[in-house]
C-alpha positions as CSV (number, residue, x, y, z in Angstrom):
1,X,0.0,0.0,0.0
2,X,1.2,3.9,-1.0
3,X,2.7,5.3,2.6
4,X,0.7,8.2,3.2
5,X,2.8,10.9,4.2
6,X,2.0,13.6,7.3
7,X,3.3,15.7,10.0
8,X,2.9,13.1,12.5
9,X,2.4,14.2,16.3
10,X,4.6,14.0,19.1
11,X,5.2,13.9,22.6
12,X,8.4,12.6,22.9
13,X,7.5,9.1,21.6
14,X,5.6,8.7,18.1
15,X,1.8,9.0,18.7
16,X,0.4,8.2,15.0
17,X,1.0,5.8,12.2
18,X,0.6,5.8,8.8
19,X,-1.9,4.0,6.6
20,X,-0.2,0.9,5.4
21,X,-1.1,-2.9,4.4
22,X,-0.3,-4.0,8.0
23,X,-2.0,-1.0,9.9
24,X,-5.2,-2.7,10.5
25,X,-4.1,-6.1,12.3
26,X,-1.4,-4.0,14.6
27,X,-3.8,-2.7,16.8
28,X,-6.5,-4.5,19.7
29,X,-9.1,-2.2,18.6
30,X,-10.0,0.7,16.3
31,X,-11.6,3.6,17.9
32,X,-13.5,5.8,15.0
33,X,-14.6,8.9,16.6
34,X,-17.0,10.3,13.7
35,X,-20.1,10.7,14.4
36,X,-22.6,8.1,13.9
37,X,-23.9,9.3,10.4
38,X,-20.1,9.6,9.1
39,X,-19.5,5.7,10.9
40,X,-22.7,4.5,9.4
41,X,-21.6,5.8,5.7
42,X,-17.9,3.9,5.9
43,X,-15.4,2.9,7.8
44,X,-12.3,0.9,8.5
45,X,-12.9,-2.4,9.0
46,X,-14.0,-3.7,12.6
47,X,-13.8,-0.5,13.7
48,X,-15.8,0.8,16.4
49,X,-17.9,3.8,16.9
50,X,-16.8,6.2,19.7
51,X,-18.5,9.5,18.6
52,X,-16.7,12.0,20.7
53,X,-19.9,14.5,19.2
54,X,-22.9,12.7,17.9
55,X,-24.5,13.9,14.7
56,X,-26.8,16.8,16.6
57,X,-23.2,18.2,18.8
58,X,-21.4,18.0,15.3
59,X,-23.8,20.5,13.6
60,X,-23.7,22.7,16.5
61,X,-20.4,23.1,16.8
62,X,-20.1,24.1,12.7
63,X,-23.1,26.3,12.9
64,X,-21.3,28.1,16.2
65,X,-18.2,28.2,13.9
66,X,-19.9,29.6,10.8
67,X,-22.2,32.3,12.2
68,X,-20.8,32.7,15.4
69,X,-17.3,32.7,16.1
70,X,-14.0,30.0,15.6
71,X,-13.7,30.9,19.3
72,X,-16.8,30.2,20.7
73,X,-17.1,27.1,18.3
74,X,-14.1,25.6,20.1
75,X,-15.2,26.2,23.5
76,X,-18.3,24.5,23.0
77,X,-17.0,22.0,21.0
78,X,-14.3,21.4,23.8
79,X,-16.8,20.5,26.4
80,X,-18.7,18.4,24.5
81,X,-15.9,16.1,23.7
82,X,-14.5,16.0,26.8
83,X,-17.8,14.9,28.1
84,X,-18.4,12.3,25.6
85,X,-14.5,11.1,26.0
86,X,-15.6,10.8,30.0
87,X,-18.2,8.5,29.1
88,X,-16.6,6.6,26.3
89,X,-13.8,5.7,28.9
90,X,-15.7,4.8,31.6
91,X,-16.8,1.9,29.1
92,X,-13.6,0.3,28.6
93,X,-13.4,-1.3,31.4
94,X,-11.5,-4.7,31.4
95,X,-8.7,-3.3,29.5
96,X,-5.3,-4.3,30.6
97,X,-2.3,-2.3,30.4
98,X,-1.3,-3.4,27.2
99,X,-4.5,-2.6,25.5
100,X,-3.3,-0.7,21.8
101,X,-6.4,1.4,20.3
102,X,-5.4,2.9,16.7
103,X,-8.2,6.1,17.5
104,X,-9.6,7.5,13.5
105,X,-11.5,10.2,12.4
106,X,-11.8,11.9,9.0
107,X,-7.9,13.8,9.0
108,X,-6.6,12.7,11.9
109,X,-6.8,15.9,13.4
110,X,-8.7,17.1,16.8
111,X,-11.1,14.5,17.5
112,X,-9.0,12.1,17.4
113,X,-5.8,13.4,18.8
114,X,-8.1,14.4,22.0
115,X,-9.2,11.0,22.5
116,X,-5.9,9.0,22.1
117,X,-4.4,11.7,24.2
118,X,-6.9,11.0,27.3
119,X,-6.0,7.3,26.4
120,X,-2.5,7.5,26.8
121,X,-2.5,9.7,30.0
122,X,-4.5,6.5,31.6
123,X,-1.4,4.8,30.3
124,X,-2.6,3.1,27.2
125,X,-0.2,3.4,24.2
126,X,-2.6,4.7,21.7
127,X,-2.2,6.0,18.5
128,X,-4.0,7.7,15.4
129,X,-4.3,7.1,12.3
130,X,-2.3,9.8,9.9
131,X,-4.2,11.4,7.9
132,X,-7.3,9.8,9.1
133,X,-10.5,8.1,7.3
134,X,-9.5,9.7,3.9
135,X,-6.0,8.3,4.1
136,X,-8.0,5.3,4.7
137,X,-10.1,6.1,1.6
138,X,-7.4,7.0,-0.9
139,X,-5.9,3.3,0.0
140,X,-9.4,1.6,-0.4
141,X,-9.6,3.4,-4.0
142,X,-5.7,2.9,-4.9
143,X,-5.8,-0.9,-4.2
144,X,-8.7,-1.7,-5.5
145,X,-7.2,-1.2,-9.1
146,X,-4.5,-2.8,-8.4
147,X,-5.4,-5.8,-6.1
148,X,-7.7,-7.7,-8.8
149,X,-5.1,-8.1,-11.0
150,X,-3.3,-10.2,-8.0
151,X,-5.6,-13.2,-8.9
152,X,-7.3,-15.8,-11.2
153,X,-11.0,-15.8,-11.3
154,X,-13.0,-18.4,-12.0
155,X,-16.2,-16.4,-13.8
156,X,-19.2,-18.7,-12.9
157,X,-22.2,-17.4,-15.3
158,X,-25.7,-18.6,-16.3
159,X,-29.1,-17.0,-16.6
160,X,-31.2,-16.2,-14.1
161,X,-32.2,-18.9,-11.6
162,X,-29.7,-21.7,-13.0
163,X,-28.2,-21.5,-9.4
164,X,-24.9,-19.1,-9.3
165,X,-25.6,-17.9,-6.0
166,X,-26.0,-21.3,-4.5
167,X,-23.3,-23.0,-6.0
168,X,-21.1,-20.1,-4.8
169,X,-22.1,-20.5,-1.1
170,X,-21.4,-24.4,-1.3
171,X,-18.3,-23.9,-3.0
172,X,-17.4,-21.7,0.1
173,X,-18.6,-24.8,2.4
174,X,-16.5,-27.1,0.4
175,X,-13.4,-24.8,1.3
176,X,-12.8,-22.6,-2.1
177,X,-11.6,-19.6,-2.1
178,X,-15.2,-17.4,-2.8
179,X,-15.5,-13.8,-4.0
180,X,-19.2,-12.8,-3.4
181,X,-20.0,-9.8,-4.8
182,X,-23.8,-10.5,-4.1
183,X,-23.3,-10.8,-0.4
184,X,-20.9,-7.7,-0.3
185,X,-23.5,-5.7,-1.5
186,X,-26.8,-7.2,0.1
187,X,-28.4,-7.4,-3.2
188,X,-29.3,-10.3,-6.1
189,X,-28.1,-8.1,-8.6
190,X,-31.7,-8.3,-10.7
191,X,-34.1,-5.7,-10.4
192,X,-35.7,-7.8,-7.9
193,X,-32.5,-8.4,-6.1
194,X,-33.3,-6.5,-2.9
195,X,-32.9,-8.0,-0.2
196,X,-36.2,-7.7,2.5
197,X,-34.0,-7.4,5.8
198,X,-30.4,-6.0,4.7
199,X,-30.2,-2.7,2.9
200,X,-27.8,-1.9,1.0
201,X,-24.6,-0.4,1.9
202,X,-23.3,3.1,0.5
203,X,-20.8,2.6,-2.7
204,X,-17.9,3.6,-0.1
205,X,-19.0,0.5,2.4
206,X,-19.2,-1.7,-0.5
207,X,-15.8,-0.9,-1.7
208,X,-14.4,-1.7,2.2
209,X,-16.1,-4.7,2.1
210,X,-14.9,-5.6,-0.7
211,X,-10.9,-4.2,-0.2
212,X,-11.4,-6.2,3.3
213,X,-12.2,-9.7,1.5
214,X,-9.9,-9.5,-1.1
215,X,-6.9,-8.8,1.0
216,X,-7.5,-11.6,2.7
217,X,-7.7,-14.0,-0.5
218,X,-4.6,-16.3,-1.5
219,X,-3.2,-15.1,-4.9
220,X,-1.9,-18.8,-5.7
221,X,-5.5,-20.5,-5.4
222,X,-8.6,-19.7,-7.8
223,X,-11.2,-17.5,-6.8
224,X,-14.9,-18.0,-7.7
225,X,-17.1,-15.5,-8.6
226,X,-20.2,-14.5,-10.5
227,X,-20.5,-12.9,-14.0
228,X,-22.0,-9.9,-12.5
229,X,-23.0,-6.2,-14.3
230,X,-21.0,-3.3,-13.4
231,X,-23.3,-2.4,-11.0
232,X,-25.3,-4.4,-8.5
233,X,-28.4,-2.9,-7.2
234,X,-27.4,0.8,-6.3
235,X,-23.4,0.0,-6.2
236,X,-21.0,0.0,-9.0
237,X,-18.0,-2.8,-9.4
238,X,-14.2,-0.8,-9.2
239,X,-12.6,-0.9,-13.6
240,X,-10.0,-3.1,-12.3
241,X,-12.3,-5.9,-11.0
242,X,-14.4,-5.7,-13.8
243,X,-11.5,-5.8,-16.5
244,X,-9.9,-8.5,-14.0
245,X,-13.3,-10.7,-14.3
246,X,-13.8,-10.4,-18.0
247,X,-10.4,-12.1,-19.0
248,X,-10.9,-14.9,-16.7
249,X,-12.0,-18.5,-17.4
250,X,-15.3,-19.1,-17.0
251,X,-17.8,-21.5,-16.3
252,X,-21.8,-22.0,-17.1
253,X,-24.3,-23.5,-15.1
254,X,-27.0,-24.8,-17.2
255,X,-30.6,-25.6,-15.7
256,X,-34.2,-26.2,-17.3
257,X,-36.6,-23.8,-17.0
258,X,-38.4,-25.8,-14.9
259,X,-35.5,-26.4,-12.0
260,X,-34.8,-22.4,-12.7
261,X,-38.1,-21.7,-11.6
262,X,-38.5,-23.8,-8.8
263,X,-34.4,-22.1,-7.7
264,X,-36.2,-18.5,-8.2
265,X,-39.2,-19.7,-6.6
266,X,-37.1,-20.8,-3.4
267,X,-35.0,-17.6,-3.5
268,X,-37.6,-15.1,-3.5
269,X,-40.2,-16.5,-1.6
270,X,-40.3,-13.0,0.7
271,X,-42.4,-11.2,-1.9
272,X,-45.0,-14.1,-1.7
273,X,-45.9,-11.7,1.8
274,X,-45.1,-8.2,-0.2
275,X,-47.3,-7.8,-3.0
276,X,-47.0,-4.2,-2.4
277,X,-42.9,-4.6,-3.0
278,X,-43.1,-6.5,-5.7
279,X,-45.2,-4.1,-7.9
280,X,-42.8,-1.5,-7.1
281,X,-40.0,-4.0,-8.5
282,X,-42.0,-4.7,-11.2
283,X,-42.8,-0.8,-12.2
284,X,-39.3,-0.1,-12.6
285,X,-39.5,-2.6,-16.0
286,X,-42.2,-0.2,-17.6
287,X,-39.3,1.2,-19.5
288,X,-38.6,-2.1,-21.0
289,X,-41.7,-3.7,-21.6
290,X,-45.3,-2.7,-22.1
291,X,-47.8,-1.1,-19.8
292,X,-49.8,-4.2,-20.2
293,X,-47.2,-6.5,-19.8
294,X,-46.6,-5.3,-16.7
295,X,-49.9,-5.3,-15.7
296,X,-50.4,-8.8,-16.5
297,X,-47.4,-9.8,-14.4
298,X,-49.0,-7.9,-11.4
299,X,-52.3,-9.9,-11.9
300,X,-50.5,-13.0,-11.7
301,X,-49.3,-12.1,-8.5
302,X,-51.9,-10.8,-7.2
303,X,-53.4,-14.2,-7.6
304,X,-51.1,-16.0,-6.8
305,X,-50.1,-17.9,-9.7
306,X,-46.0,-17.8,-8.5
307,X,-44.7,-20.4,-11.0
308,X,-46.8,-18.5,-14.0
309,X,-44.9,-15.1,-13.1
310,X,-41.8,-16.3,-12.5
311,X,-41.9,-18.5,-16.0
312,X,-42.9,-15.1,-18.1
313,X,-40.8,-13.0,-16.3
314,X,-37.8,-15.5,-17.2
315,X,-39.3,-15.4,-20.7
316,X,-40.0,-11.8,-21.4
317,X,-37.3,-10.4,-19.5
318,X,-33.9,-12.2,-17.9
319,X,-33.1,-14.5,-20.8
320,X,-33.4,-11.7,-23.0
321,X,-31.3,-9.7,-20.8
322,X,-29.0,-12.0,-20.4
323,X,-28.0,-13.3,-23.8
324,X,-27.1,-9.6,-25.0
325,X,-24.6,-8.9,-22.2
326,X,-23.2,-12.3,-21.0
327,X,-21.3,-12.6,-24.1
328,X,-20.9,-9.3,-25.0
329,X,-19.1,-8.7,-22.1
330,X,-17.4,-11.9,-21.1
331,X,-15.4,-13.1,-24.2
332,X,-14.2,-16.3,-22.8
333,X,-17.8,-17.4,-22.0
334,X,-18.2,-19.0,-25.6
335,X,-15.2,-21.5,-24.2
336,X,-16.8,-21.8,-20.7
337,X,-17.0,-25.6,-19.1
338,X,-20.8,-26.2,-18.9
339,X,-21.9,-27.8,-15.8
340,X,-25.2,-29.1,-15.7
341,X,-27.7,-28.7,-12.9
342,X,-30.4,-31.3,-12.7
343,X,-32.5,-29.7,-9.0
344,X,-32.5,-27.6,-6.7
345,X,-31.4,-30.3,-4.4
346,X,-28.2,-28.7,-2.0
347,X,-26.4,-32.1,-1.9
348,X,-26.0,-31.8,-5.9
349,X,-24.5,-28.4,-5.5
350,X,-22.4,-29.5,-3.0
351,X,-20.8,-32.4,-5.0
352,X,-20.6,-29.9,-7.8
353,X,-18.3,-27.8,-6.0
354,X,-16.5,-30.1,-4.0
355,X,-15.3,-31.1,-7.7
356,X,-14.8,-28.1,-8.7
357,X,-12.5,-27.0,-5.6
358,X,-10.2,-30.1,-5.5
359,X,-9.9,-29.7,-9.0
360,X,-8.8,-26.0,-8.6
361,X,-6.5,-27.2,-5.6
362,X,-4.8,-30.1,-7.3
363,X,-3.5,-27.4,-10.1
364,X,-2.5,-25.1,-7.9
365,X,-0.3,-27.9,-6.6
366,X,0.6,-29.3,-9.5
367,X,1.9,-25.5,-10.9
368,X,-0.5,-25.7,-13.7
369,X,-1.5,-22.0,-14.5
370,X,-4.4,-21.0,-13.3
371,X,-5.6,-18.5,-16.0
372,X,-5.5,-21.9,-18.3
């Protein structure tokens, strides 16, 4: 990772570090000291939130700074912290001696330097983060052009319902290495993709997420992923994964309609409850299709007929989709190893990817290269 230079503090000893590869397993804890609405939008990963002003404080303070005075902003601003810092304190109890907090907020500036300093007069040796959440940020952005490049994907595509998702999660029991874009960004990646009890995460949590799981990947074994779009739900893929997941290998999952169906059926059974969701979902395809069209596929729900929907939705709309872009934009797809899927029965997946990790772990072994 690119050192991020900065004055750093001192008191005699060094009392900040730099934002570096290693910076975020050195430390017992990470103290962010944003307020909740800045912690809720990103942060460094397992990171905790230690507001020394909350969201209502922090608007005070710059309105007092703005129309008032620098002065009086300060002095307000000063008890406030101190006051939250009081409490914030008297909640780490069970700390030993040796504790090491890295303390973060957005520059590494005030907020932060007044906690770690109360810290380190109780005789804890902590530290803050140079140049704060953006130094943070500009390493997210940096790496994640670079780090893609660092590995082999293995592309797994089909259309809709033919099981992607599924096989990815048993491939992840069976001990592959996984990339799940999907999970990352707590969406299916169709226009029904929402999930009913995780919204999605901004576009700057999705990237930490995502800068988070690949650091931790092995570049000498494959990684498994799904052909996705450039963007999934509301977040957008970084150029250098996308460019890194269109020259890879790939593989295709091939299903019958009827198996598809019964896959979608299973996966989105939380609409079944939400007809009031669903023709919201289904709205947003009125630029695609016909009024009536749509309107038919909201009478089918509305009475229930599940298998009917899902069958002309597959139809009408996600095959057509996906045989413009899946080649289009995966080039290698056309050379794909097709892997057929005969149910939605999870003991068949899982002997699917237990295959198809030993297979990727006995050529790792063997040196044979893995973008072959």
């Amino acid at each position: 990772m690119r050192r991020v230079e900065s004055t750093p503090m001192r008191t005699g000893t060094r009392t900040s570090v730099a934002m570096s590869a290693s910076v975020l397993s050195a430390f017992d804890a990470i103290l962010d000291v944003r307020s909740p609405t800045e912690f809720a939008d990103d942060h460094l990963p397992g990171a905790h939130n230690v507001p020394v002003l909350d969201d209502a404080e922090r608007a005070r303070v710059g309105t007092l700074y703005k129309q008032v005075s620098p002065f009086e902003a300060k002095r307000i601003g000063a008890a406030l912290v101190a006051r939250n810092i009081a409490l914030h304190v008297e909640s780490f109890t069970g700390k030993l001696r040796s504790w090491r907090p890295l303390v973060v907020c957005w520059r590494g500036g005030k907020r932060s330097g007044a906690m770690a300093h109360v810290l380190r007069e109780i005789g804890w040796d902590a530290k803050t983060l140079e140049g704060g959440y953006k130094a943070y940020r500009r390493t997210v952005v940096e790496a994640l052009e670079r780090l893609p490049r660092r590995y082999v994907f293995r592309v797994v595509h089909g259309t809709t319902g033919s099981g992607k998702s599924r096989l990815l999660r048993a491939l992840d029991a069976a001990g592959a290495q996984v990339l799940d874009l999907e999970a990352l960004a707590a969406h299916r990646g169709s226009v029904l993709g929402a999930l009913p009890d995780r919204p999605q995460p901004s576009q700057k949590m999705f990237e930490s997420r995502l800068f988070a799981t690949l650091g931790a990947l092995d570049p000498g074994r494959p990684v498994f992923v799904e052909g996705e779009s450039r963007r999934i739900g509301q977040v957008q893929l970084p150029t250098g994964l996308i460019e890194a997941m269109r020259a890879a290998v790939c593989l295709r999952l091939e299903a019958d309609l009827e198996t598809r169906v019964a896959l979608l059926l299973e996966e989105y059974c939380h609409f079944f409850d939400d007809l009031a969701a669903l023709n919201a979902q289904l709205d947003c395809l009125g630029d695609l299709h016909s009024r009536a069209t749509v309107e038919t596929w909201k009478t089918l729900a509305a009475q229930g007929e599940w298998h009917a929907l899902v069958m002309r939705l597959l139809e009408a709309h996600y095959d057509p989709a996906y045989r413009r872009s899946a080649v289009r934009n995966f080039p290698r797809l056309g050379e794909a190893q097709v892997l057929a899927v005969s149910g939605v029965d999870t003991r068949a997946f899982a002997r699917l990817a237990r295959t198809l990790a030993s297979n990727g772990e006995r050529d790792a072994r063997a040196g044979v290269p893995l973008g072959a």
